[in-house]
MOPAC internal coordinates of N, CA, C and O (Angstrom, degrees):
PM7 1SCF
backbone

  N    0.0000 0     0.00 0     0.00 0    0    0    0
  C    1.4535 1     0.00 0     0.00 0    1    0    0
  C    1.5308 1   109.09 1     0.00 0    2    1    0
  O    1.2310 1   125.28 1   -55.39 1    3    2    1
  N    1.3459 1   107.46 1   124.61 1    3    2    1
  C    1.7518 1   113.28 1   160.04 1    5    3    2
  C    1.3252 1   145.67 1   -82.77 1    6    5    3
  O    1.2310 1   124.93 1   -86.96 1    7    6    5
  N    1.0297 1   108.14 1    93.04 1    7    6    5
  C    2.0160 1   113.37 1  -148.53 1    9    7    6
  C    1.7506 1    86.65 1   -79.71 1   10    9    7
  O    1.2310 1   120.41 1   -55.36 1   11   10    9
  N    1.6511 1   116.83 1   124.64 1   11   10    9
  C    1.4051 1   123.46 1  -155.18 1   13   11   10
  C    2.2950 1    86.13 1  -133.19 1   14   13   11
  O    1.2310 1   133.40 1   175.25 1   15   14   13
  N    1.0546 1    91.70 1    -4.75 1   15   14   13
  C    1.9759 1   103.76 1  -166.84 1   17   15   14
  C    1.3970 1    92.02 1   -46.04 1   18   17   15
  O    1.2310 1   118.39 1   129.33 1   19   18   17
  N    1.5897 1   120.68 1   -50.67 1   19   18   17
  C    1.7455 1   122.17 1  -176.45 1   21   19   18
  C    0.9848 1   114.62 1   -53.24 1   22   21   19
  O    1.2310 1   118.41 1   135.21 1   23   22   21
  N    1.0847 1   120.64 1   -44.79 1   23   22   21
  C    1.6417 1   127.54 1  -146.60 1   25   23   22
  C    1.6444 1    99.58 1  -108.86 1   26   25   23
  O    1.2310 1   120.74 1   166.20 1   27   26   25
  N    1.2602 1   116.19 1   -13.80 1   27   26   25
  C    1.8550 1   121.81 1   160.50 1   29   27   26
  C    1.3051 1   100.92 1   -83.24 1   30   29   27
  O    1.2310 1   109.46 1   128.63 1   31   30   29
  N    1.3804 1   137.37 1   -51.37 1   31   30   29
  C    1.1418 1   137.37 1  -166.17 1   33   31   30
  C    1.9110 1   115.22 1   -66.64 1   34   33   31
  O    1.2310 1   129.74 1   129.66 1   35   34   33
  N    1.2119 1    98.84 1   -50.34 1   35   34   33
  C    1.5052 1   109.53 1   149.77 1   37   35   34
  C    1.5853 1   134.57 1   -43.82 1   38   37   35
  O    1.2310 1   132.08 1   137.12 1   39   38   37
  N    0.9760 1    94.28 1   -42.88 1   39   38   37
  C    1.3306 1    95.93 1  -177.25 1   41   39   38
  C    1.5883 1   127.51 1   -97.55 1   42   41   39
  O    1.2310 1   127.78 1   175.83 1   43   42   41
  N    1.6538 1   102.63 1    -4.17 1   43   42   41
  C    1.5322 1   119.56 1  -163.35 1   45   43   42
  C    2.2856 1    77.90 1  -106.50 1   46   45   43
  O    1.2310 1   114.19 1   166.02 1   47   46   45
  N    0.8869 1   128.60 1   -13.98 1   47   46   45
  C    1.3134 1   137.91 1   174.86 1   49   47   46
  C    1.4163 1   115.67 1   -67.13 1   50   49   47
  O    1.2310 1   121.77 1   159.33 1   51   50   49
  N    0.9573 1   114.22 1   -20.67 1   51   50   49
  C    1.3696 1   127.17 1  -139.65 1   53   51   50
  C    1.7848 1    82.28 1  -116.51 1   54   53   51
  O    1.2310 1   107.40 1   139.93 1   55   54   53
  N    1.1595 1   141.10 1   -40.07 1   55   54   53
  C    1.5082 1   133.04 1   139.83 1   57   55   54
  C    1.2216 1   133.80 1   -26.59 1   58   57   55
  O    1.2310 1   118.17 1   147.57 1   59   58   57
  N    1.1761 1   121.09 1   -32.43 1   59   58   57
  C    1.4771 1   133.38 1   131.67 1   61   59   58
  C    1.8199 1    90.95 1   114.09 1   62   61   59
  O    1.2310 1   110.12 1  -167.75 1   63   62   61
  N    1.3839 1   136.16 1    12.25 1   63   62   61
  C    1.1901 1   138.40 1   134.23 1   65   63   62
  C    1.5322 1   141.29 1   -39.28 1   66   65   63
  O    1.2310 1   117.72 1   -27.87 1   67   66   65
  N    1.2502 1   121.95 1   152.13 1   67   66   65
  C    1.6269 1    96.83 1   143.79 1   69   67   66
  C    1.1756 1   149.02 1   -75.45 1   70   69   67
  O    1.2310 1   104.76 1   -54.75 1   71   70   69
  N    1.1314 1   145.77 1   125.25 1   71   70   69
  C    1.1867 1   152.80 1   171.30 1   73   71   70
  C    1.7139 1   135.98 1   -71.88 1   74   73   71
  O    1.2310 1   122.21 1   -51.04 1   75   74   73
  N    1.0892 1   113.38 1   128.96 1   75   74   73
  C    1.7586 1    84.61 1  -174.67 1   77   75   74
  C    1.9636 1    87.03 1  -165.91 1   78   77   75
  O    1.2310 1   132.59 1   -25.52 1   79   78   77
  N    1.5786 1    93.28 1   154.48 1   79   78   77
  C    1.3843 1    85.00 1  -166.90 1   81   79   78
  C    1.6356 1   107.41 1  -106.55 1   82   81   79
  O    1.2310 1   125.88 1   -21.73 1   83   82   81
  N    1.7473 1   106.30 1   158.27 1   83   82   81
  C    1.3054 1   102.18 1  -152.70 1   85   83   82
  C    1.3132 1   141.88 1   -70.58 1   86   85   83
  O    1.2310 1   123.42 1   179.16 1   87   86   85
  N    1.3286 1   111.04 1    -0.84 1   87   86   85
  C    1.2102 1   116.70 1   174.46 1   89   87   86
  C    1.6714 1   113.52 1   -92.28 1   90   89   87
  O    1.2310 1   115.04 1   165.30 1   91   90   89
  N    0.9576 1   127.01 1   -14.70 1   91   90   89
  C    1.3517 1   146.13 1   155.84 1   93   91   90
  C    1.4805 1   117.31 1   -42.85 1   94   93   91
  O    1.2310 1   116.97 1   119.52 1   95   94   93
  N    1.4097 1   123.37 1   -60.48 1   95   94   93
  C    1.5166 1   139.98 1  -159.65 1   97   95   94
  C    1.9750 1   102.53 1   -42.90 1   98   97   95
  O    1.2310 1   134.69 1   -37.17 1   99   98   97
  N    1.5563 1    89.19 1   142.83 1   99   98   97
  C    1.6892 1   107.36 1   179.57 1  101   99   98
  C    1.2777 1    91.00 1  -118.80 1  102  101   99
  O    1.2310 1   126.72 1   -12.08 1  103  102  101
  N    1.4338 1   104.67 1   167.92 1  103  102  101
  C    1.5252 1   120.70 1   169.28 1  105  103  102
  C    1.8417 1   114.30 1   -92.97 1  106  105  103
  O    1.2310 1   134.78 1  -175.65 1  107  106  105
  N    1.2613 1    89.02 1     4.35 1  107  106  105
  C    2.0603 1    92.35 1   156.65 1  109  107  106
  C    1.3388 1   112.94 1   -94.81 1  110  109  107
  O    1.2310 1   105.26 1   165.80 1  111  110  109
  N    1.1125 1   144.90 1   -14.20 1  111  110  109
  C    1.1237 1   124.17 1  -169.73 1  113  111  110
  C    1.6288 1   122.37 1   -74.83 1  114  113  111
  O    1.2310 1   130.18 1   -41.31 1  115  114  113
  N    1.7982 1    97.97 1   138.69 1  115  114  113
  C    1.4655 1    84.69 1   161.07 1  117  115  114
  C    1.3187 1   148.85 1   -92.46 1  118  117  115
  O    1.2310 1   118.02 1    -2.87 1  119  118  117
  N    1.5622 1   121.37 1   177.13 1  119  118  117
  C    1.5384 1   118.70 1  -154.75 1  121  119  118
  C    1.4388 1    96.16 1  -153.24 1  122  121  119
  O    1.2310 1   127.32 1   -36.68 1  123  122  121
  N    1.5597 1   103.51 1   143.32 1  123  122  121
  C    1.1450 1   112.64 1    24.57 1  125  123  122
  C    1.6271 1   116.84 1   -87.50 1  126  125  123
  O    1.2310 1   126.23 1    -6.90 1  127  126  125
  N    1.6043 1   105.63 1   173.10 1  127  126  125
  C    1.3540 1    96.96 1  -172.51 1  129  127  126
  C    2.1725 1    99.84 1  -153.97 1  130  129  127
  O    1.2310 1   120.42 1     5.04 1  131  130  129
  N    1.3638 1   116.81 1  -174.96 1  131  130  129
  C    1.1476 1    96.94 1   171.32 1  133  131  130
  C    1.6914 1    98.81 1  -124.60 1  134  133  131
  O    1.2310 1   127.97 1    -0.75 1  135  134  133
  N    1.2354 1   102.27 1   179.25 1  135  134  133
  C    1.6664 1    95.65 1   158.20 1  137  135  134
  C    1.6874 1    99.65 1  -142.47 1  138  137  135
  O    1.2310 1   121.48 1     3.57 1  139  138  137
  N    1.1267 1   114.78 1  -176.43 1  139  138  137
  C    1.5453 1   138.04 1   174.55 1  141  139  138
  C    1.6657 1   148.45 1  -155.29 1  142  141  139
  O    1.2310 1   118.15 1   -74.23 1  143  142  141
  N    1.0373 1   121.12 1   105.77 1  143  142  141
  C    1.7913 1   121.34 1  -166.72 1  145  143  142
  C    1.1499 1   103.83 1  -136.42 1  146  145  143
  O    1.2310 1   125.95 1   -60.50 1  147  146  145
  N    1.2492 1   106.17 1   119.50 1  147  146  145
  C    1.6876 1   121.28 1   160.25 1  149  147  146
  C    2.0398 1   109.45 1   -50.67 1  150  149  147
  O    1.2310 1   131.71 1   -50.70 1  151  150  149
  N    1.6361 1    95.01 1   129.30 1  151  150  149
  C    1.1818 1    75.53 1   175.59 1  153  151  150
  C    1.7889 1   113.52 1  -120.76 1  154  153  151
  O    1.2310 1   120.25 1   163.09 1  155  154  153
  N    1.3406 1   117.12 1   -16.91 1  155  154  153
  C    1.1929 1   114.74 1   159.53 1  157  155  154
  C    1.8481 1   102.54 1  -150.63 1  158  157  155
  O    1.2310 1   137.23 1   -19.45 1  159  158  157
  N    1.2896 1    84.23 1   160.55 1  159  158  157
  C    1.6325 1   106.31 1  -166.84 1  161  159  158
  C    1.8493 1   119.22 1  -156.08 1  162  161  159
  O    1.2310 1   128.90 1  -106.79 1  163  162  161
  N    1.5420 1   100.46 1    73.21 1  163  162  161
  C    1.5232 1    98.47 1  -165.23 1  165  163  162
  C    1.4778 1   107.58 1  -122.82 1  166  165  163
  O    1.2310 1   112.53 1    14.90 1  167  166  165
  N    1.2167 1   131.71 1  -165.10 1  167  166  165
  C    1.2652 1   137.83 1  -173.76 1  169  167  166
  C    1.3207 1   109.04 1  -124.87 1  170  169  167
  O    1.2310 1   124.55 1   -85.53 1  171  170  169
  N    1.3730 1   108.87 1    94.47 1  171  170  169
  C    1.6366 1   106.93 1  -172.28 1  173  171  170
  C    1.9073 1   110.93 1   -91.10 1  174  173  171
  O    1.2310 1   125.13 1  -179.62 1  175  174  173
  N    1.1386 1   107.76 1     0.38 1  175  174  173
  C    1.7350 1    99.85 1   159.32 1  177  175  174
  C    1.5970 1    94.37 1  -159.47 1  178  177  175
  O    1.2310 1   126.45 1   -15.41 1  179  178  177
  N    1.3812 1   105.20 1   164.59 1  179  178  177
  C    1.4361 1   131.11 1  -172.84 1  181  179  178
  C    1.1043 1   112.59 1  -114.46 1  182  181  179
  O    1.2310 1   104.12 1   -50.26 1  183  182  181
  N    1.7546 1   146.88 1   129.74 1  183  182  181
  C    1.2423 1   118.85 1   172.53 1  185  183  182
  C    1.7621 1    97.95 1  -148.69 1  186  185  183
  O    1.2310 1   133.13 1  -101.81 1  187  186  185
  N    1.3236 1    92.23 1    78.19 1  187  186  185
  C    2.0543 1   129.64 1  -153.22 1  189  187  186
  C    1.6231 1    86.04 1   -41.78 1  190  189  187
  O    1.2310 1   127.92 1   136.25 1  191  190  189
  N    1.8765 1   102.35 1   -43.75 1  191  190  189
  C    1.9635 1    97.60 1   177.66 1  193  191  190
  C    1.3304 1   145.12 1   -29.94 1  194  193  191
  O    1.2310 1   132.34 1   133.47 1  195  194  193
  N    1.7213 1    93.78 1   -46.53 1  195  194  193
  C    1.2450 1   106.95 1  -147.56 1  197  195  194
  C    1.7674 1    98.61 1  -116.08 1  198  197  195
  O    1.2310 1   126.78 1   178.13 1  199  198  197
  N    1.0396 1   104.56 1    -1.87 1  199  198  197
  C    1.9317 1   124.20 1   174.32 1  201  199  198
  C    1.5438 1   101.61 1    74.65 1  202  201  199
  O    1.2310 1   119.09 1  -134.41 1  203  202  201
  N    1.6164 1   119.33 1    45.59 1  203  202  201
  C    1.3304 1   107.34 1   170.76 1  205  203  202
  C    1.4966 1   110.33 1  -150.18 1  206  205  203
  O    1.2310 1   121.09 1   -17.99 1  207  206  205
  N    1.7200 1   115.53 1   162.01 1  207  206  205
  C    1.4160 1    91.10 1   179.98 1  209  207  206
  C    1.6597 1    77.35 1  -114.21 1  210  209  207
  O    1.2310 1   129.92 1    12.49 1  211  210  209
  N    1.7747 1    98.48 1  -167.51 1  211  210  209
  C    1.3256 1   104.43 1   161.64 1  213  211  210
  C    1.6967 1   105.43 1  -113.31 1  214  213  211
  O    1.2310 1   112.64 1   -29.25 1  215  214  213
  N    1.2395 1   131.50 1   150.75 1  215  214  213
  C    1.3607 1   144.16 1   178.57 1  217  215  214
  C    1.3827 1   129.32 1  -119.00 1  218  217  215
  O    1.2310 1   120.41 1   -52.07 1  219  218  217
  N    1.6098 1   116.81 1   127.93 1  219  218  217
  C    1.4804 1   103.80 1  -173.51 1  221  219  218
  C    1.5502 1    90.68 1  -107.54 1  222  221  219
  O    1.2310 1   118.39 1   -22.91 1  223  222  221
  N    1.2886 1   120.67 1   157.09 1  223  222  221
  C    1.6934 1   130.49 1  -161.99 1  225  223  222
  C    1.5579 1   100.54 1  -132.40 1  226  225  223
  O    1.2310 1   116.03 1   -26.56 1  227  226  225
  N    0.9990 1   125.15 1   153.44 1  227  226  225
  C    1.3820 1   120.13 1   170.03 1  229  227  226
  C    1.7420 1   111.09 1  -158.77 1  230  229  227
  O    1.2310 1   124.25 1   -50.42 1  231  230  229
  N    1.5113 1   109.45 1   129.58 1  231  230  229
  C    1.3920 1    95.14 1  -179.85 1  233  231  230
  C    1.5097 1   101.37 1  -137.62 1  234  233  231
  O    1.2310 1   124.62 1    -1.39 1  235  234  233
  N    1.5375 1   108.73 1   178.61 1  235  234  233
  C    1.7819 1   105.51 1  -158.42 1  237  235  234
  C    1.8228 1    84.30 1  -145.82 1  238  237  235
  O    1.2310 1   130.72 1   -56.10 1  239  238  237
  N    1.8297 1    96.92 1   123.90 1  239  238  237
  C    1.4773 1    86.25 1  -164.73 1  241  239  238
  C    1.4537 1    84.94 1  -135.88 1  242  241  239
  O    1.2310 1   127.41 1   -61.07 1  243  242  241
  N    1.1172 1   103.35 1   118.93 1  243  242  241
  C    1.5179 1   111.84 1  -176.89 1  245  243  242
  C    2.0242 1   116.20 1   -87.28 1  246  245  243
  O    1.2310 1   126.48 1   -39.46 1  247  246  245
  N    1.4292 1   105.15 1   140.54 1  247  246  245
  C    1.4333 1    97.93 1   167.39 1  249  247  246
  C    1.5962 1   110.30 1  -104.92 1  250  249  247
  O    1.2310 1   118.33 1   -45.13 1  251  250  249
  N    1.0965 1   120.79 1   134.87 1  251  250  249
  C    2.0113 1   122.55 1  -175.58 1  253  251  250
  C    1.5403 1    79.38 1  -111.19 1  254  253  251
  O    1.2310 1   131.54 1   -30.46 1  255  254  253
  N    1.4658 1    95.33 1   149.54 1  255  254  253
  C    1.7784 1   116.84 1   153.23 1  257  255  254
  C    2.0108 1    98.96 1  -178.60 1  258  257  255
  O    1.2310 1   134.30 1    28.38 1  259  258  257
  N    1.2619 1    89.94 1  -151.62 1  259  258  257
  C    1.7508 1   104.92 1  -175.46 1  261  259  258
  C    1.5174 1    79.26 1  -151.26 1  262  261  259
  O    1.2310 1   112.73 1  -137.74 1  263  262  261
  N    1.4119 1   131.33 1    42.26 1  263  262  261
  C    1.5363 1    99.40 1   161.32 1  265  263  262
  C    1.7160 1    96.35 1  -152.01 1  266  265  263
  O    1.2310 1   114.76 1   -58.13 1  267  266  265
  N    1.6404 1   127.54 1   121.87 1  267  266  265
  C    1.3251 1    96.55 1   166.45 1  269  267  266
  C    1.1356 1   139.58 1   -58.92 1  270  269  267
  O    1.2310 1   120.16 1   175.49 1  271  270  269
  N    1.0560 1   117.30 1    -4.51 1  271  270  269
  C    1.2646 1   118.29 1  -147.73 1  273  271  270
  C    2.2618 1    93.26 1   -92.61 1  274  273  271
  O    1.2310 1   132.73 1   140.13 1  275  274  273
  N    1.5762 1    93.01 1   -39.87 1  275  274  273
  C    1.6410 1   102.13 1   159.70 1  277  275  274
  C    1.7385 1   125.93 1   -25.63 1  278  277  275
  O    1.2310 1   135.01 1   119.02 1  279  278  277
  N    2.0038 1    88.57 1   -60.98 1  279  278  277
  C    1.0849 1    97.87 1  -171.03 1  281  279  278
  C    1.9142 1   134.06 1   -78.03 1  282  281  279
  O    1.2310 1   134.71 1   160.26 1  283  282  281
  N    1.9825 1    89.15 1   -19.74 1  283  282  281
  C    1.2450 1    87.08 1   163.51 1  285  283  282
  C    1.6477 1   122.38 1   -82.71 1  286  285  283
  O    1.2310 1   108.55 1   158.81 1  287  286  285
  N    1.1503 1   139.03 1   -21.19 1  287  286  285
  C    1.5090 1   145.31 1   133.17 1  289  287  286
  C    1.1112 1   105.27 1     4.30 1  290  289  287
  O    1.2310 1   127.73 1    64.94 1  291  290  289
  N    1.2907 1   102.73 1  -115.06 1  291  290  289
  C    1.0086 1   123.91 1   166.09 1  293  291  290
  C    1.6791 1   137.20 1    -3.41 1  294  293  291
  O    1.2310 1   130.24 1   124.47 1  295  294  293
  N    1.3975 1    97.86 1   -55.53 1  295  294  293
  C    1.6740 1   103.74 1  -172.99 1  297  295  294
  C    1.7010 1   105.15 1   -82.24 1  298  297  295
  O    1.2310 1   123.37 1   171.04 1  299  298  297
  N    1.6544 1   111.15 1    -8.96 1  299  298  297
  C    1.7246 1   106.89 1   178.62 1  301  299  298
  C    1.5660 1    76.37 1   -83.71 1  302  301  299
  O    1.2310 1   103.61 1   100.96 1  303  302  301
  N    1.0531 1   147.76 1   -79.04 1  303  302  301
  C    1.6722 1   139.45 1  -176.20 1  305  303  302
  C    1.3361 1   111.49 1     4.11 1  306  305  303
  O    1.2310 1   124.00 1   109.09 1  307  306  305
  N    1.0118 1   109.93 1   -70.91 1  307  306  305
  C    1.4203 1   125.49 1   171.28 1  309  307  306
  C    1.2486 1   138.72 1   -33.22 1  310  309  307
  O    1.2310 1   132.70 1   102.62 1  311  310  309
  N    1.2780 1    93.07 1   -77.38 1  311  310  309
  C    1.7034 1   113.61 1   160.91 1  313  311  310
  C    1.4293 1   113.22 1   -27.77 1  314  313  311
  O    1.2310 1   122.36 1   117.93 1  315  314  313
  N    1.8485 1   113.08 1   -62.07 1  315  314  313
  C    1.2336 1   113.72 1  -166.87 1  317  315  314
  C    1.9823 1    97.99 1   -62.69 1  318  317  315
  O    1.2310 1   121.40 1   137.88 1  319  318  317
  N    1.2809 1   114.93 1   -42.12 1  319  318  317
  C    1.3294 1   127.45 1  -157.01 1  321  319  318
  C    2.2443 1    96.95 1   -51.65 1  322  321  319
  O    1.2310 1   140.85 1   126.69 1  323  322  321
  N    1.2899 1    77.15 1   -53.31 1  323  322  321
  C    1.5919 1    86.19 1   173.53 1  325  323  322
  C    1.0283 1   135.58 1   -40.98 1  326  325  323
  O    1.2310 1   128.83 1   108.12 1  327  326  325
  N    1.5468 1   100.59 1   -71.88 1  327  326  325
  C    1.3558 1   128.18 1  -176.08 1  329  327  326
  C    2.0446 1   105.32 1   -59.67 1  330  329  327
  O    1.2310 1   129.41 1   139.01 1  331  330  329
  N    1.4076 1    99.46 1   -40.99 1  331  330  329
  C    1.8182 1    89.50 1   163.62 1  333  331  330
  C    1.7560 1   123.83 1   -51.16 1  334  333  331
  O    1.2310 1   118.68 1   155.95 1  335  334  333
  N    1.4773 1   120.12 1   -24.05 1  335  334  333
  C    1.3762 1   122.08 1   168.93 1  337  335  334
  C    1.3614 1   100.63 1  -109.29 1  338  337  335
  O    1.2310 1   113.48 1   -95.00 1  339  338  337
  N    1.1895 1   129.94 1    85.00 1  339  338  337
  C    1.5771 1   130.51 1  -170.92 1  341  339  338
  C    1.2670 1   119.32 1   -32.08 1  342  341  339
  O    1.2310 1   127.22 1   -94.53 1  343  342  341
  N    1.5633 1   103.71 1    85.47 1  343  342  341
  C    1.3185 1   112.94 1  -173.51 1  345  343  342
  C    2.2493 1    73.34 1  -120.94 1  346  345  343
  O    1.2310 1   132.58 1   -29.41 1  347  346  345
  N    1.8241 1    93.31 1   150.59 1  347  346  345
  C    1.4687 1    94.53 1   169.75 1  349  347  346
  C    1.8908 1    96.49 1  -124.97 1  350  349  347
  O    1.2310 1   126.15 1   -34.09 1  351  350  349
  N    1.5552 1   105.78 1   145.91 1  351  350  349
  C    1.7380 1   111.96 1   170.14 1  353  351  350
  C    1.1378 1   108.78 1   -59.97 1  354  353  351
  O    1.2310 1   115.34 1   -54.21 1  355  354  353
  N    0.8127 1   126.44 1   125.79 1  355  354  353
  C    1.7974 1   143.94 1  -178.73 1  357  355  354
  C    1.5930 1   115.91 1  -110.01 1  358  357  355
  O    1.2310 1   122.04 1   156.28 1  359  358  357
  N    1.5378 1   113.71 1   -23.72 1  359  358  357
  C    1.1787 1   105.04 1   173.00 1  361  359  358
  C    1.9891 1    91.59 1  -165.81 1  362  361  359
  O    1.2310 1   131.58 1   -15.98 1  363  362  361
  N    1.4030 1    95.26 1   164.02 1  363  362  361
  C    1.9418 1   105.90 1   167.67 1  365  363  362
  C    1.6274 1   102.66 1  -169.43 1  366  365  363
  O    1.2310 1   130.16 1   -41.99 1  367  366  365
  N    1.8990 1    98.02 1   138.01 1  367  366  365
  C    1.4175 1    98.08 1   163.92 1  369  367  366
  C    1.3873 1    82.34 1  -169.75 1  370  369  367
  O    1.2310 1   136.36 1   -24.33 1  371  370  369
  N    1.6577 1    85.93 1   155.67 1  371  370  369
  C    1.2050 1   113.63 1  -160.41 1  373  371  370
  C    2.0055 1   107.30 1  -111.80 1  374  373  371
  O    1.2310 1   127.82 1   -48.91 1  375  374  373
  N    1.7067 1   102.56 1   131.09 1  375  374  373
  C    1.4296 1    90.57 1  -167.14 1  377  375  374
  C    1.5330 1    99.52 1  -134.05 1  378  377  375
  O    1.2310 1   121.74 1   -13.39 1  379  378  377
  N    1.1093 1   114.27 1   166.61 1  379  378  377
  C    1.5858 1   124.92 1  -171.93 1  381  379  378
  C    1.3466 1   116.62 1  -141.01 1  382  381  379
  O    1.2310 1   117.64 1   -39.54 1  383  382  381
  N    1.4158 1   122.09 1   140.46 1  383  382  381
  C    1.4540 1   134.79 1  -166.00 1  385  383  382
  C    1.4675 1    86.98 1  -102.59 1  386  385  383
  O    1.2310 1   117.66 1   -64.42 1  387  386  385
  N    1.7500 1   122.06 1   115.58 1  387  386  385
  C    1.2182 1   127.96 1   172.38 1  389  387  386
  C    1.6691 1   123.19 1   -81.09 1  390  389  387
  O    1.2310 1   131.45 1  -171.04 1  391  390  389
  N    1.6060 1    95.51 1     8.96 1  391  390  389
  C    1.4125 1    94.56 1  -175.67 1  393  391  390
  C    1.9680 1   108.31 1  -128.37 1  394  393  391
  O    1.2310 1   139.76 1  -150.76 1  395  394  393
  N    1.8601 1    79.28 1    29.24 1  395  394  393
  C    1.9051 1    93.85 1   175.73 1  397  395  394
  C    1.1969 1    77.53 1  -175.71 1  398  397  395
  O    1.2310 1   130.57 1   -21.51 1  399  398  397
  N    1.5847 1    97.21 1   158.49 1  399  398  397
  C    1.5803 1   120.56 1   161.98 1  401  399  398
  C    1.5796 1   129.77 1   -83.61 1  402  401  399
  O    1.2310 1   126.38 1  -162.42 1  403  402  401
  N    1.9898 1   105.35 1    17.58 1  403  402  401
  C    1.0680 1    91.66 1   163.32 1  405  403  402
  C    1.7611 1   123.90 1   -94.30 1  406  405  403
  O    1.2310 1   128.06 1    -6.75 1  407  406  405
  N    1.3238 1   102.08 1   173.25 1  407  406  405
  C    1.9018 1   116.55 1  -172.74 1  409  407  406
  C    0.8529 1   114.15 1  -147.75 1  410  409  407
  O    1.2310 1   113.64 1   -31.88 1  411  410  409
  N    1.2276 1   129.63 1   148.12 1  411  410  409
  C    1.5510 1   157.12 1  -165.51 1  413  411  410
  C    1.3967 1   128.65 1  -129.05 1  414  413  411
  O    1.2310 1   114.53 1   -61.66 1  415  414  413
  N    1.4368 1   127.98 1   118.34 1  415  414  413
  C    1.5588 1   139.19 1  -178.72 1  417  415  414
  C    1.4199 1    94.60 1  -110.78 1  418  417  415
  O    1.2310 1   128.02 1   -82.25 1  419  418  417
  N    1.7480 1   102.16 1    97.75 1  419  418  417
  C    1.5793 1    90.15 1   151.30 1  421  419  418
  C    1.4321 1   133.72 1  -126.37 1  422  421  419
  O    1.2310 1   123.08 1    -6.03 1  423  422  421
  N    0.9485 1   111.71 1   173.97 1  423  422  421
  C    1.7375 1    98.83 1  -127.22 1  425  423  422
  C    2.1626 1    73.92 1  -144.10 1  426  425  423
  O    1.2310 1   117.01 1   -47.20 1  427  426  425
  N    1.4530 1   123.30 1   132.80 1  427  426  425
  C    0.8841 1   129.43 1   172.62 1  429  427  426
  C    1.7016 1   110.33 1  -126.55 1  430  429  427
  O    1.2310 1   118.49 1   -48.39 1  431  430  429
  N    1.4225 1   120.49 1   131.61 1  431  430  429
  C    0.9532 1   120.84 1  -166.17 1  433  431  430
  C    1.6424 1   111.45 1  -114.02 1  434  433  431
  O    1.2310 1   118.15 1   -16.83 1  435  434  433
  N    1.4786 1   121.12 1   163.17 1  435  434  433
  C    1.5631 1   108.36 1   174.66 1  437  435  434
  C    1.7142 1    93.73 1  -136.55 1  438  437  435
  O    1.2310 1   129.07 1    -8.15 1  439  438  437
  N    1.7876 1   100.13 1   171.85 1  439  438  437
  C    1.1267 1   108.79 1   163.74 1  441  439  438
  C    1.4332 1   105.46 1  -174.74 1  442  441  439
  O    1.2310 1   122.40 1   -22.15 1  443  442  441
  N    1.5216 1   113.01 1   157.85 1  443  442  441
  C    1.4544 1   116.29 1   174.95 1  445  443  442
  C    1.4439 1   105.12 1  -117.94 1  446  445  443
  O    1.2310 1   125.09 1   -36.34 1  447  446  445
  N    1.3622 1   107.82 1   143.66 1  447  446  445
  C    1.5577 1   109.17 1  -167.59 1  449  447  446
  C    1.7363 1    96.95 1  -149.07 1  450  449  447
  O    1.2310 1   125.50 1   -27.67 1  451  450  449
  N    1.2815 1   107.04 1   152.33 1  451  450  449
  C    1.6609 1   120.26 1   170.46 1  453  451  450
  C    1.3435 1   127.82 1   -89.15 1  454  453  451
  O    1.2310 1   108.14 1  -124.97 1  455  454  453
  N    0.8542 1   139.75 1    55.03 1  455  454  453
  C    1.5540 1   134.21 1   156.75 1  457  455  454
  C    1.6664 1   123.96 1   -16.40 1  458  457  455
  O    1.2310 1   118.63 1   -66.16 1  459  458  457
  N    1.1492 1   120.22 1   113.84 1  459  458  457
  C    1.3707 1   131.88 1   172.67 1  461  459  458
  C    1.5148 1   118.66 1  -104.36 1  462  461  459
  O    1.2310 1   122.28 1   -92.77 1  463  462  461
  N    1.1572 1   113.23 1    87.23 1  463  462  461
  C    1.6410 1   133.27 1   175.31 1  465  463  462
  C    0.8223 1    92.92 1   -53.67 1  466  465  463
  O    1.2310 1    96.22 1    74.76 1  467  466  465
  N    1.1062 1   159.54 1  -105.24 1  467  466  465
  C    1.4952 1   156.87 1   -78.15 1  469  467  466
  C    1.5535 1   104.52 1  -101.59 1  470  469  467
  O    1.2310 1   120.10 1   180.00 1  471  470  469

């Protein structure tokens, strides 16, 4: 397994927001803001020979605010932030709490990466 949480967390920082990861989140925080959760992280081939597997990664990085205009910002931020650790967007939609003016861009990312056990 490739623990990538530093180097997302780092780098989603670097947007110059807050950050905070998603299972964490209160209803004080301010926004805009980002969040972050790994959502899968497995070993989709083995190659026991050569001391490596291959890995597909997936993370779900949400943008919060009350403004669209925040959230589209923001999510090109991202993109580039991503796409520098070859992560590709795999999916985005945008959702709203009708009983507040806050909203959400979330934005799920993928990537395949090599792990060297040995």
């Amino acid at each position: 397994m490739i623990d990538y949480n530093k180097k997302i967390v780092a780098a989603l920082k670097t947007i110059g927001i807050p950050v905070h990861y998603e299972l964490f989140l209160n209803s004080g925080l301010e926004v805009p803001c980002l969040s972050y959760m790994e959502l899968t992280n497995y070993v989709e081939q083995q190659t026991f020979d050569l001391g490596t597997d291959v890995c597909k990664i997936s993370f779900q990085i949400k943008v919060w605010g009350t403004r669209i205009e925040d959230l589209q910002k923001y999510a090109k931020e991202i993109d580039v932030v991503m796409r520098n650790m070859y992560f590709v967007r795999t999916s985005s939609v945008e959702l709203h709490d009708p009983n507040s003016a806050m909203m959400q861009k979330v934005l799920t990312y993928d990537c395949i990466a090599i792990d060297n056990f040995k």
